[in-house]
VEXSELO-59023 format. One record per atom (N, C-alpha, C, O): residue in one letter; x, z, y; atom name. Coordinates in nm, 3 decimals, always signed. Each point is the difference from the previous one (the first is absolute). Example, Ala and Ser with C-alpha at 12.3 -4.5 7.8 and 13.67 -1.06 7.14 Angstrom:
// VEXSELO-59023
aa = A	xx = +1.319	zz = +0.780	yy = -0.569	at = N
aa = A	xx = -0.089	zz = +0.000	yy = +0.119	at = CA
aa = A	xx = +0.090	zz = +0.000	yy = +0.120	at = C
aa = A	xx = +0.104	zz = +0.066	yy = -0.002	at = O
aa = S	xx = -0.139	zz = -0.138	yy = +0.107	at = N
aa = S	xx = +0.082	zz = +0.006	yy = +0.119	at = CA
aa = S	xx = -0.077	zz = +0.073	yy = +0.109	at = C
aa = S	xx = +0.051	zz = +0.017	yy = +0.111	at = O
END
This chain:
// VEXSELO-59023
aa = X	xx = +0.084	zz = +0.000	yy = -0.119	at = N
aa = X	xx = -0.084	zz = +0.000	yy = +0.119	at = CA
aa = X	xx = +0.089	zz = +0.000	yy = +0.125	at = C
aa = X	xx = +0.101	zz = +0.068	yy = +0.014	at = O
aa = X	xx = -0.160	zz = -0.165	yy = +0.086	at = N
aa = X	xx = +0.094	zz = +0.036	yy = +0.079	at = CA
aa = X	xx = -0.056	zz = +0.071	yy = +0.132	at = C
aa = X	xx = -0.116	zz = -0.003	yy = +0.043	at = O
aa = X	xx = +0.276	zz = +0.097	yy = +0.034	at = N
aa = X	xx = -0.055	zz = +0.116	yy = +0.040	at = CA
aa = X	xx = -0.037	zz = -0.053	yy = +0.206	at = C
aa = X	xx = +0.061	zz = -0.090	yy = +0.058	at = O
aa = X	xx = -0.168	zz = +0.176	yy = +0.004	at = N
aa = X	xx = +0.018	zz = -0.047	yy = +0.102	at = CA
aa = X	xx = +0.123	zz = -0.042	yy = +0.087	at = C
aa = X	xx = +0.009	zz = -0.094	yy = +0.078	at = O
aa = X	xx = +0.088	zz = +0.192	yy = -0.113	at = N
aa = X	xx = +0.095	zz = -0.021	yy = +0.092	at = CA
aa = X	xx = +0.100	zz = -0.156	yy = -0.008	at = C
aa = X	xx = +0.110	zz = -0.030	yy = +0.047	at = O
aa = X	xx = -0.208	zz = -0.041	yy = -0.126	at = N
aa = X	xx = +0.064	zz = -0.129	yy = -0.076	at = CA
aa = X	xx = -0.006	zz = -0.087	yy = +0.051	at = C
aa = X	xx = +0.072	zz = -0.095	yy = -0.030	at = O
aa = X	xx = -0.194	zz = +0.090	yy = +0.167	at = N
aa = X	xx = -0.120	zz = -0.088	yy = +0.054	at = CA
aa = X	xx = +0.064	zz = +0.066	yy = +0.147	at = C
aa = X	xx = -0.009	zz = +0.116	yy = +0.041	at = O
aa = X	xx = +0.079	zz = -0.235	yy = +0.024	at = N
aa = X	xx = +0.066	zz = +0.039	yy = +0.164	at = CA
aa = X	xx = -0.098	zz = -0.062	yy = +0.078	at = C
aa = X	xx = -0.059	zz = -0.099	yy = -0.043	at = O
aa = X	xx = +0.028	zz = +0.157	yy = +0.184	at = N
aa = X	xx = -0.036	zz = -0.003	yy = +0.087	at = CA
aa = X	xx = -0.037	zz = -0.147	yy = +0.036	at = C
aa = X	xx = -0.107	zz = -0.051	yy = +0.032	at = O
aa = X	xx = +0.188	zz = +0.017	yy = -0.043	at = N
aa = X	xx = +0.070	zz = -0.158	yy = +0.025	at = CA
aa = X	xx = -0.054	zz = -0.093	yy = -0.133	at = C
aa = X	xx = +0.025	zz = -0.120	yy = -0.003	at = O
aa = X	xx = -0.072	zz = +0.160	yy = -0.061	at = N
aa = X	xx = -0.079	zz = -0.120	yy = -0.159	at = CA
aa = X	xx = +0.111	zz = -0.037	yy = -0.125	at = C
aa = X	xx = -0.014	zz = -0.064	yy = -0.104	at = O
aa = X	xx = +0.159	zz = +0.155	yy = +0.182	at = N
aa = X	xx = +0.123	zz = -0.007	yy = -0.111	at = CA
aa = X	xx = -0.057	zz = +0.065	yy = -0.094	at = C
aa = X	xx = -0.081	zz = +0.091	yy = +0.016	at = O
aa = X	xx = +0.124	zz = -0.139	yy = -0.128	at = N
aa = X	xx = -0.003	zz = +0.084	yy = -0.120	at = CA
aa = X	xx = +0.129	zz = +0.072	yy = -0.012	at = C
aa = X	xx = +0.092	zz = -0.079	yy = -0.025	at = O
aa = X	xx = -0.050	zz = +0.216	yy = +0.037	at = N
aa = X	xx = +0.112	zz = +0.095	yy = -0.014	at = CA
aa = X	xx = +0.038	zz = -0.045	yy = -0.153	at = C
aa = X	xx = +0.121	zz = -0.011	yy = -0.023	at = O
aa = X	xx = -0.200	zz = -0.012	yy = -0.069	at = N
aa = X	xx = +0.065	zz = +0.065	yy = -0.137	at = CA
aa = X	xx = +0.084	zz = -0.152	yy = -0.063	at = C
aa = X	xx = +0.050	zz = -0.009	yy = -0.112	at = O
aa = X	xx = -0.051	zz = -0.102	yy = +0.220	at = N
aa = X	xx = +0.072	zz = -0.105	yy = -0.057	at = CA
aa = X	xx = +0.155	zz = +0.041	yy = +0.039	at = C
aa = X	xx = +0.094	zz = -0.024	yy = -0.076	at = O
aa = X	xx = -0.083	zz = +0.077	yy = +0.182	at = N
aa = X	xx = +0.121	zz = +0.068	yy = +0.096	at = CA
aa = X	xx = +0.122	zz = +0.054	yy = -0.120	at = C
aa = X	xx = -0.037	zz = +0.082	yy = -0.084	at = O
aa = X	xx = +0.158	zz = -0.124	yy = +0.084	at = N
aa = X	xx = +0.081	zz = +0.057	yy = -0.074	at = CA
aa = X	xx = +0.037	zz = +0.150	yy = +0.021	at = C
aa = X	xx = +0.037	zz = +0.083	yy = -0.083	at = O
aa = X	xx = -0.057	zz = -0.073	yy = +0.211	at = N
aa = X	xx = +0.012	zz = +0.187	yy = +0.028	at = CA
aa = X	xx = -0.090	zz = +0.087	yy = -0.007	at = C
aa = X	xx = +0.001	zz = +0.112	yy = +0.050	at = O
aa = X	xx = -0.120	zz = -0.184	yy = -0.142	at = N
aa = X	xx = -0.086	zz = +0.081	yy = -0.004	at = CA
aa = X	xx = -0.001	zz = +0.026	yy = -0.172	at = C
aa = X	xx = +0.014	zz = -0.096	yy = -0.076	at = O
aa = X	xx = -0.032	zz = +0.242	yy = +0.023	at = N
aa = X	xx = -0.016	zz = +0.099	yy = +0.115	at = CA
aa = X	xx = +0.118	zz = +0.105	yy = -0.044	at = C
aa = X	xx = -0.023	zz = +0.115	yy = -0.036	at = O
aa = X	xx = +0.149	zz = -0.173	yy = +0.044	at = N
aa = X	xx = +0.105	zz = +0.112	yy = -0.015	at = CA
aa = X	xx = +0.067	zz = +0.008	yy = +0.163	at = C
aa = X	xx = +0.053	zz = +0.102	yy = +0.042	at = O
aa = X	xx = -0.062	zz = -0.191	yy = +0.016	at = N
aa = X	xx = +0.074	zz = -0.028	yy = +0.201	at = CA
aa = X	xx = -0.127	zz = +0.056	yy = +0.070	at = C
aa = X	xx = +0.016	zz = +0.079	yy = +0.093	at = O
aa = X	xx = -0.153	zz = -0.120	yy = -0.137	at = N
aa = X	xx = -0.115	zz = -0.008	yy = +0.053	at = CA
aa = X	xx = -0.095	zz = +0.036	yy = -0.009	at = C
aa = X	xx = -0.065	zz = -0.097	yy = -0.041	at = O
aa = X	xx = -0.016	zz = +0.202	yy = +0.055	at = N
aa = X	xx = -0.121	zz = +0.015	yy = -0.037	at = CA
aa = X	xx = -0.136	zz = -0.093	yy = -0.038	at = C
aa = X	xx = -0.107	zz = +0.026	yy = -0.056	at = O
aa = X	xx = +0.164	zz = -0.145	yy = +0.116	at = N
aa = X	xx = -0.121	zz = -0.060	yy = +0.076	at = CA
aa = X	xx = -0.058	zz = +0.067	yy = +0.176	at = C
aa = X	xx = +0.038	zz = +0.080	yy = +0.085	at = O
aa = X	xx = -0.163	zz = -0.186	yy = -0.113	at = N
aa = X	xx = -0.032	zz = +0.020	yy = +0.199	at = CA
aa = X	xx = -0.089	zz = +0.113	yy = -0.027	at = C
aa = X	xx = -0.104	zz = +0.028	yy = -0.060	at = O
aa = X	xx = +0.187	zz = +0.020	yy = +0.128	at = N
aa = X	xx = -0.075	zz = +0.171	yy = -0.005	at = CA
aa = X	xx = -0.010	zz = +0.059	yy = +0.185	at = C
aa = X	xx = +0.088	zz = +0.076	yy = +0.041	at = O
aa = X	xx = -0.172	zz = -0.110	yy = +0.026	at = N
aa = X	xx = +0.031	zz = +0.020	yy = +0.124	at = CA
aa = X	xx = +0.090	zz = +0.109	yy = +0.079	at = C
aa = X	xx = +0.050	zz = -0.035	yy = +0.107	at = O
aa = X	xx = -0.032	zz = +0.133	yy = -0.142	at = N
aa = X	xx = +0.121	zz = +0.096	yy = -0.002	at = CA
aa = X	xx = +0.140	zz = -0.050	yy = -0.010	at = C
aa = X	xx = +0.095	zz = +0.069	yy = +0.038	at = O
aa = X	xx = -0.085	zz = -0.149	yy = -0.073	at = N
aa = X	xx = +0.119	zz = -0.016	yy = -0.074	at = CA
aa = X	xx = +0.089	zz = -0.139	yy = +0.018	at = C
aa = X	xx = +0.108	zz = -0.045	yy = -0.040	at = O
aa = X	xx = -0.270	zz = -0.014	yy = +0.162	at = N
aa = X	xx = +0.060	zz = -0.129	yy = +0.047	at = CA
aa = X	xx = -0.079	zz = -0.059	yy = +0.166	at = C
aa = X	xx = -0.055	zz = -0.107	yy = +0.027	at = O
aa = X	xx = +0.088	zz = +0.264	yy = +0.080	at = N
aa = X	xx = -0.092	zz = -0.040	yy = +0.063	at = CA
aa = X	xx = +0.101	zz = -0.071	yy = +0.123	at = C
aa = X	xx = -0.034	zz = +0.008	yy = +0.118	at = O
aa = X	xx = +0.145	zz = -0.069	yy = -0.153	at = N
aa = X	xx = +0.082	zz = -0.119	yy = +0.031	at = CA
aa = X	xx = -0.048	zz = -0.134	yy = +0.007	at = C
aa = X	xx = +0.025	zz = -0.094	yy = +0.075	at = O
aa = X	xx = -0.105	zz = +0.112	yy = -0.180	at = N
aa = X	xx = -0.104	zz = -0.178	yy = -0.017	at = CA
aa = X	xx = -0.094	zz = -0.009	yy = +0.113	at = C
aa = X	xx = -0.051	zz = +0.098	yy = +0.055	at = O
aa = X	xx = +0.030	zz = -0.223	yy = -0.023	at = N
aa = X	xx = -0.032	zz = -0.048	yy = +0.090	at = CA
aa = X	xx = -0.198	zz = -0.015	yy = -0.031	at = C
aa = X	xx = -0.094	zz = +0.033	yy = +0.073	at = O
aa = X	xx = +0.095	zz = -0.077	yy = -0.170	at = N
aa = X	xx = -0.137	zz = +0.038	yy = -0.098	at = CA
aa = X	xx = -0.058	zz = +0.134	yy = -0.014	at = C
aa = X	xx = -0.119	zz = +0.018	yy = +0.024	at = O
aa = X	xx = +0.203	zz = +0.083	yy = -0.066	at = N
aa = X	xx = -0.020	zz = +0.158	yy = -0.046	at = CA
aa = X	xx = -0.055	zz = +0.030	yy = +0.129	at = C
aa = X	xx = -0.115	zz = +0.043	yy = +0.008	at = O
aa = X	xx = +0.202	zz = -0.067	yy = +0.116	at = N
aa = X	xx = -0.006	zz = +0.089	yy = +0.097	at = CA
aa = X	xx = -0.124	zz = -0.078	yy = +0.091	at = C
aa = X	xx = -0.039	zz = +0.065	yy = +0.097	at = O
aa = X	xx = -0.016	zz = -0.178	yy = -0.116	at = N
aa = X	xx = -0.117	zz = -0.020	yy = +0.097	at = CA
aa = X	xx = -0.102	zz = -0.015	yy = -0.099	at = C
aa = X	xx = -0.102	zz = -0.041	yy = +0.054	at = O
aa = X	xx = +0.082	zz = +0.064	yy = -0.226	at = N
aa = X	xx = -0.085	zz = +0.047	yy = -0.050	at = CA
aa = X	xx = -0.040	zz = +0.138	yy = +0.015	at = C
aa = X	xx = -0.112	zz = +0.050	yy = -0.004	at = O
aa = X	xx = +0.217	zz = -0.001	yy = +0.022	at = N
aa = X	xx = -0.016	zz = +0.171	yy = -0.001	at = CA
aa = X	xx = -0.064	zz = +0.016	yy = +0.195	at = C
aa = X	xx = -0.100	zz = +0.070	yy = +0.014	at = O
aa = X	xx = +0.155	zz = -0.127	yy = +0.102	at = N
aa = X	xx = -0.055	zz = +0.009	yy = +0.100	at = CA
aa = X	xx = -0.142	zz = -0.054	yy = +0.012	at = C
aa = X	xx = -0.083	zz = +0.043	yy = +0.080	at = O
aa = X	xx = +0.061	zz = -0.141	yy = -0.167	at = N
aa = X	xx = -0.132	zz = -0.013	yy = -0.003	at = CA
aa = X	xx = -0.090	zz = +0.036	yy = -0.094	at = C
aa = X	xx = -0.116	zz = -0.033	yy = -0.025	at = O
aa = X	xx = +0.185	zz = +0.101	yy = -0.018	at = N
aa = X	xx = -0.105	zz = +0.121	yy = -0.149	at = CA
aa = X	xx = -0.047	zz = -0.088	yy = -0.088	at = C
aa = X	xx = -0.111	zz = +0.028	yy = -0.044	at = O
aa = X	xx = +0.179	zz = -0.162	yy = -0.010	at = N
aa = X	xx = -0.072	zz = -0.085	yy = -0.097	at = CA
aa = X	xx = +0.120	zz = +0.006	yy = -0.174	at = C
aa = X	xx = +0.119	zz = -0.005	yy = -0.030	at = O
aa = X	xx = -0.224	zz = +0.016	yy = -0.021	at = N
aa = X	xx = +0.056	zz = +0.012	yy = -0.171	at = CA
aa = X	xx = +0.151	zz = -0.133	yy = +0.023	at = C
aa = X	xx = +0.109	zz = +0.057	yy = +0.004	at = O
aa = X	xx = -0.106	zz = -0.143	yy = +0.003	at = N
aa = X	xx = +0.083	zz = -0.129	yy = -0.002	at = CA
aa = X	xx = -0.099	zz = -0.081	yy = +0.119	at = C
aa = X	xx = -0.115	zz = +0.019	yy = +0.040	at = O
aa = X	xx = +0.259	zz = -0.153	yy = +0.008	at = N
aa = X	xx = -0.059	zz = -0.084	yy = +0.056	at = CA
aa = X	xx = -0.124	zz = -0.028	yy = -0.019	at = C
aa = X	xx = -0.080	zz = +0.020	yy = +0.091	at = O
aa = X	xx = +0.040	zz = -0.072	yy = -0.213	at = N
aa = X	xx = -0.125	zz = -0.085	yy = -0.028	at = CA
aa = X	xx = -0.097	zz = +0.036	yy = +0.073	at = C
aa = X	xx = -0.077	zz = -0.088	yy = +0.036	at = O
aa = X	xx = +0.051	zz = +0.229	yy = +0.007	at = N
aa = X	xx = -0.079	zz = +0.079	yy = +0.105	at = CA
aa = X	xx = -0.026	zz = -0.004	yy = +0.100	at = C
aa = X	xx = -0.086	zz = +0.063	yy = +0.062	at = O
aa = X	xx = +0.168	zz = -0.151	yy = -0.024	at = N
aa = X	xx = +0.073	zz = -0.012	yy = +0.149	at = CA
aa = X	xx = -0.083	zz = -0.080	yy = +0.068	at = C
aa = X	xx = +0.009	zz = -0.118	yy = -0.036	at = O
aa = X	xx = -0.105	zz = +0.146	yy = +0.142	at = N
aa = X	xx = -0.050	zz = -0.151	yy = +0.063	at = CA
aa = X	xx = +0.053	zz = -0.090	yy = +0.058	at = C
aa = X	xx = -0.068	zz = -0.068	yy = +0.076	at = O
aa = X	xx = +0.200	zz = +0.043	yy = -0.094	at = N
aa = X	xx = +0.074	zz = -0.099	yy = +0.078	at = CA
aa = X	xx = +0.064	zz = -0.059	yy = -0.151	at = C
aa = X	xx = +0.078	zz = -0.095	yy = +0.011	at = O
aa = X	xx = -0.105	zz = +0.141	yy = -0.138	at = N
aa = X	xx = +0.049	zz = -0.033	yy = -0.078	at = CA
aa = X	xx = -0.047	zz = -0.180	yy = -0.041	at = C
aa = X	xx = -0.112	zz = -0.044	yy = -0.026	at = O
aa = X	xx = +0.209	zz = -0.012	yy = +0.030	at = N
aa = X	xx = +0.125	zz = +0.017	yy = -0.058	at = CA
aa = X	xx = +0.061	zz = -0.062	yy = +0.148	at = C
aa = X	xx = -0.029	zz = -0.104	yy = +0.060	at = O
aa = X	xx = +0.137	zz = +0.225	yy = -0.022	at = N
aa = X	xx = +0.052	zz = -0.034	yy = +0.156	at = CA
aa = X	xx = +0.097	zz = -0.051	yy = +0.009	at = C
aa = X	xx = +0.042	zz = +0.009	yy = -0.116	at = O
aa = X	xx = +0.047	zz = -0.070	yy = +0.182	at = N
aa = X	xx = +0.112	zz = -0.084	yy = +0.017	at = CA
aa = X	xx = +0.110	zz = +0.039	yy = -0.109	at = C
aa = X	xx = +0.048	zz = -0.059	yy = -0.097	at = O
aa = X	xx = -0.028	zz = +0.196	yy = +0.162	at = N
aa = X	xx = +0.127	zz = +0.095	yy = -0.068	at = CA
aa = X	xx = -0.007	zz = +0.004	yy = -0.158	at = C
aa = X	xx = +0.097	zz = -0.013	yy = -0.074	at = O
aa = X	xx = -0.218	zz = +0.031	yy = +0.037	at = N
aa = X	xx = -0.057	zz = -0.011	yy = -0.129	at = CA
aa = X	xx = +0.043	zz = -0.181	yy = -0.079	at = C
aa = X	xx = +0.057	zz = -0.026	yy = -0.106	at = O
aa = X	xx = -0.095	zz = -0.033	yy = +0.176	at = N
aa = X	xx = -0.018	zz = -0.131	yy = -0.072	at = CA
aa = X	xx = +0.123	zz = -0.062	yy = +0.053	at = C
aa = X	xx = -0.016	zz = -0.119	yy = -0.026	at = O
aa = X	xx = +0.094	zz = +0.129	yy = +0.067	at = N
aa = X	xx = +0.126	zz = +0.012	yy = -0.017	at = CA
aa = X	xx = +0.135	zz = +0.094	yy = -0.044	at = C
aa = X	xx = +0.113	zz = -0.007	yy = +0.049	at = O
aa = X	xx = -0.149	zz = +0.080	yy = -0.135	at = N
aa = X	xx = +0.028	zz = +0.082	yy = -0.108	at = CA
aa = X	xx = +0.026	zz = -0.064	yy = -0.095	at = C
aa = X	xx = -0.096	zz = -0.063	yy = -0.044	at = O
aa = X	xx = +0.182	zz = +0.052	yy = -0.005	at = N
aa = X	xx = +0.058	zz = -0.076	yy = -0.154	at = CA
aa = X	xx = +0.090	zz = +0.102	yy = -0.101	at = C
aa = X	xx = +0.121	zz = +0.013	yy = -0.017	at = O
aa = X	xx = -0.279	zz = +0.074	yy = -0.063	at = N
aa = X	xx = +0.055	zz = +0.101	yy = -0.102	at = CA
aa = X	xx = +0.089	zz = -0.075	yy = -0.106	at = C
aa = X	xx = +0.100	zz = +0.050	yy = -0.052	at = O
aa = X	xx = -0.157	zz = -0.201	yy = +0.021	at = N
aa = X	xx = -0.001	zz = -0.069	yy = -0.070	at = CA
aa = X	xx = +0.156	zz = -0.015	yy = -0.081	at = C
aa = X	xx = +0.019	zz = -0.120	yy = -0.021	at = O
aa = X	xx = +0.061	zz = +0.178	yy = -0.015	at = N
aa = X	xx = +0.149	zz = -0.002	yy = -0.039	at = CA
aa = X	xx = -0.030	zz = -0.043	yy = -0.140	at = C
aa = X	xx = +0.104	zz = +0.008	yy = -0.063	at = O
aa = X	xx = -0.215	zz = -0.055	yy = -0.021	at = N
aa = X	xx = +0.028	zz = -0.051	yy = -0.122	at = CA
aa = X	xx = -0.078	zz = -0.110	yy = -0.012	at = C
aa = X	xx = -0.110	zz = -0.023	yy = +0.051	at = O
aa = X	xx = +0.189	zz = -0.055	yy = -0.136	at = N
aa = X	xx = -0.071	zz = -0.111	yy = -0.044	at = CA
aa = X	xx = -0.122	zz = -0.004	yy = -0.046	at = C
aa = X	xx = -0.075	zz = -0.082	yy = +0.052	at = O
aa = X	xx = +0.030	zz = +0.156	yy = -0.145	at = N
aa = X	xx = -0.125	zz = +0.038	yy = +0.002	at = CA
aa = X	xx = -0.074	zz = +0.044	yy = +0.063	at = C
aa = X	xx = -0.107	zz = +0.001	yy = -0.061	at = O
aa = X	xx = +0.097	zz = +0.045	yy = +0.168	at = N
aa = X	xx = -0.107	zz = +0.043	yy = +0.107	at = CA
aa = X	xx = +0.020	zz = -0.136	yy = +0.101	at = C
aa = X	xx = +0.097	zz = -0.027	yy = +0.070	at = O
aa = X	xx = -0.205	zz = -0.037	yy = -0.085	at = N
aa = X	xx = -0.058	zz = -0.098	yy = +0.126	at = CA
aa = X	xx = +0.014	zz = +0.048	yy = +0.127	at = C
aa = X	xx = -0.042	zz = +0.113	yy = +0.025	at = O
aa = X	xx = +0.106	zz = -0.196	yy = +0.081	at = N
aa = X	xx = -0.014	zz = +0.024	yy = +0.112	at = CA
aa = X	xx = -0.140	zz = +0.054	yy = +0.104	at = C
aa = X	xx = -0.070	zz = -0.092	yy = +0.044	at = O
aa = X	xx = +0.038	zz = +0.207	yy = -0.013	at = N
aa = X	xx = -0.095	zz = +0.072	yy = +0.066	at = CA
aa = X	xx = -0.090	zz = +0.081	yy = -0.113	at = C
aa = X	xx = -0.105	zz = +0.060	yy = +0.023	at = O
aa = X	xx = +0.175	zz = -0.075	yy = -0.155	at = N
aa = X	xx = -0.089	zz = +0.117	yy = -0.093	at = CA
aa = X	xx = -0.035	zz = +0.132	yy = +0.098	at = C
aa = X	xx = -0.114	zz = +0.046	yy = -0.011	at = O
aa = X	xx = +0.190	zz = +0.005	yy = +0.089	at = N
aa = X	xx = -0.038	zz = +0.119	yy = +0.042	at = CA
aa = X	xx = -0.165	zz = +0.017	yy = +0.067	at = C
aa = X	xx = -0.095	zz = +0.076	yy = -0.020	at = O
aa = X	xx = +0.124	zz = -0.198	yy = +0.113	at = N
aa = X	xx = -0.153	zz = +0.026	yy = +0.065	at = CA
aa = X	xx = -0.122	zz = -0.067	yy = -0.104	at = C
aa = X	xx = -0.116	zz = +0.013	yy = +0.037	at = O
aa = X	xx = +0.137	zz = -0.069	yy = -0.141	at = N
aa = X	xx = -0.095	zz = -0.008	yy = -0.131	at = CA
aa = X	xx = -0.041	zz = +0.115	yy = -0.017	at = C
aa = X	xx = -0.118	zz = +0.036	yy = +0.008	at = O
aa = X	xx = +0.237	zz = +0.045	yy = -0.038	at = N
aa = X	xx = -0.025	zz = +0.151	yy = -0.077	at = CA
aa = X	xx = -0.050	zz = +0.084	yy = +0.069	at = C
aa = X	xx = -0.059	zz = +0.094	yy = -0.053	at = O
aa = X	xx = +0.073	zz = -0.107	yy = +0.213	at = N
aa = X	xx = -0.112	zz = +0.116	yy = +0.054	at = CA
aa = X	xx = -0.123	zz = -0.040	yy = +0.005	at = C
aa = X	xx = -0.087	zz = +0.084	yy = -0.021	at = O
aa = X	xx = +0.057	zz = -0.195	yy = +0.045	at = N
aa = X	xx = -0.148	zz = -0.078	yy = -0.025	at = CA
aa = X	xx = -0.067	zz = +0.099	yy = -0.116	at = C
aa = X	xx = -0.083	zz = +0.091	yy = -0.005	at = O
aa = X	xx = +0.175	zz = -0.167	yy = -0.088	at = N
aa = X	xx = -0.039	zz = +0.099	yy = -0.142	at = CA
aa = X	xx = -0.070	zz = +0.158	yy = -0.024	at = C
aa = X	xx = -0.108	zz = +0.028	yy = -0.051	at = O
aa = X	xx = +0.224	zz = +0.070	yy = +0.114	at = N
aa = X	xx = -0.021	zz = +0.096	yy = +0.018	at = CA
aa = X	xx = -0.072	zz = +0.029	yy = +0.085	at = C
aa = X	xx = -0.024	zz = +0.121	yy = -0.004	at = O
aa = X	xx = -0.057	zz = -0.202	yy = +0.132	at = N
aa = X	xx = -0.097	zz = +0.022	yy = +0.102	at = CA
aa = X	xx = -0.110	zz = +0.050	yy = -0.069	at = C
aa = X	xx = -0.049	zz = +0.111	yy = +0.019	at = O
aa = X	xx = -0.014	zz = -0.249	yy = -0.150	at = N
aa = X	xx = -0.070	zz = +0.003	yy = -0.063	at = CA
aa = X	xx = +0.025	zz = +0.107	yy = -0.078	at = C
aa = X	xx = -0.043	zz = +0.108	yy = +0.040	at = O
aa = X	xx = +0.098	zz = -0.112	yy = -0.136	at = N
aa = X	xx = +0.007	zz = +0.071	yy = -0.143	at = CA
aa = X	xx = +0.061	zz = +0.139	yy = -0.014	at = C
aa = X	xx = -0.009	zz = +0.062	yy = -0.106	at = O
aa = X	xx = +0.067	zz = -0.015	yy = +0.208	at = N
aa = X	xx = +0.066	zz = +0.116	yy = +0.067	at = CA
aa = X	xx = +0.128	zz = -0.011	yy = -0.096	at = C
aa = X	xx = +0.008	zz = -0.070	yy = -0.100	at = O
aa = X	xx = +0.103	zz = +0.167	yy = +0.159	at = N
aa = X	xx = +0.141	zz = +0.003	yy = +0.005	at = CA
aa = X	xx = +0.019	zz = +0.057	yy = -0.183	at = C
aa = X	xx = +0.078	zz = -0.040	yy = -0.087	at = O
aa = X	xx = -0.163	zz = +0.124	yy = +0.083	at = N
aa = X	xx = +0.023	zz = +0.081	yy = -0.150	at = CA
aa = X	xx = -0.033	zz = -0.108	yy = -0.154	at = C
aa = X	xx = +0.035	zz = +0.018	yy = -0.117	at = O
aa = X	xx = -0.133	zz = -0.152	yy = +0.196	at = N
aa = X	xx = -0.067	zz = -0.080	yy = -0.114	at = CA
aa = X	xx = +0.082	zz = -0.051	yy = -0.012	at = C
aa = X	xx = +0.007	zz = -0.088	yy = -0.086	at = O
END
């Protein structure tokens, strides 16, 4: 199962991440309020972007989590779509 902290702010998936989770917890807002995502989800009190009414905003959609071949370019903002609907835990 995978755990919330797996599912970033940003529509990354943490658990593809090689430092996760012996470097990394994953996005755990504590622990990463350096991000540019964390910190104006957290100023605007929303679970992740997808929440966001400006979503999907410049900064966002020019974001390229994308470091593997297998993840398609803009999977991230797919995946909050996703989770808009189906919430973060489904």
């Amino acid at each position: 199962m995978i755990g919330l902290e797996e599912a970033g702010f940003c529509g990354d998936y943490c658990g593809k991440c090689p430092n996760y989770p012996q470097k990394c917890g994953g996005c755990v807002a504590s622990d990463h309020m350096n991000c540019y995502f964390v910190k104006c989800c957290s100023n605007r009190g929303t679970e992740h972007c997808g929440f966001c009414p400006a979503f999907p905003c410049k900064k966002l959609s020019g974001f390229c989590p994308d470091d593997r071949p297998e993840c398609p370019l803009g999977y991230h903002i797919e995946n909050l779509r996703i989770r808009r609907v189906m919430g973060t835990e489904a």
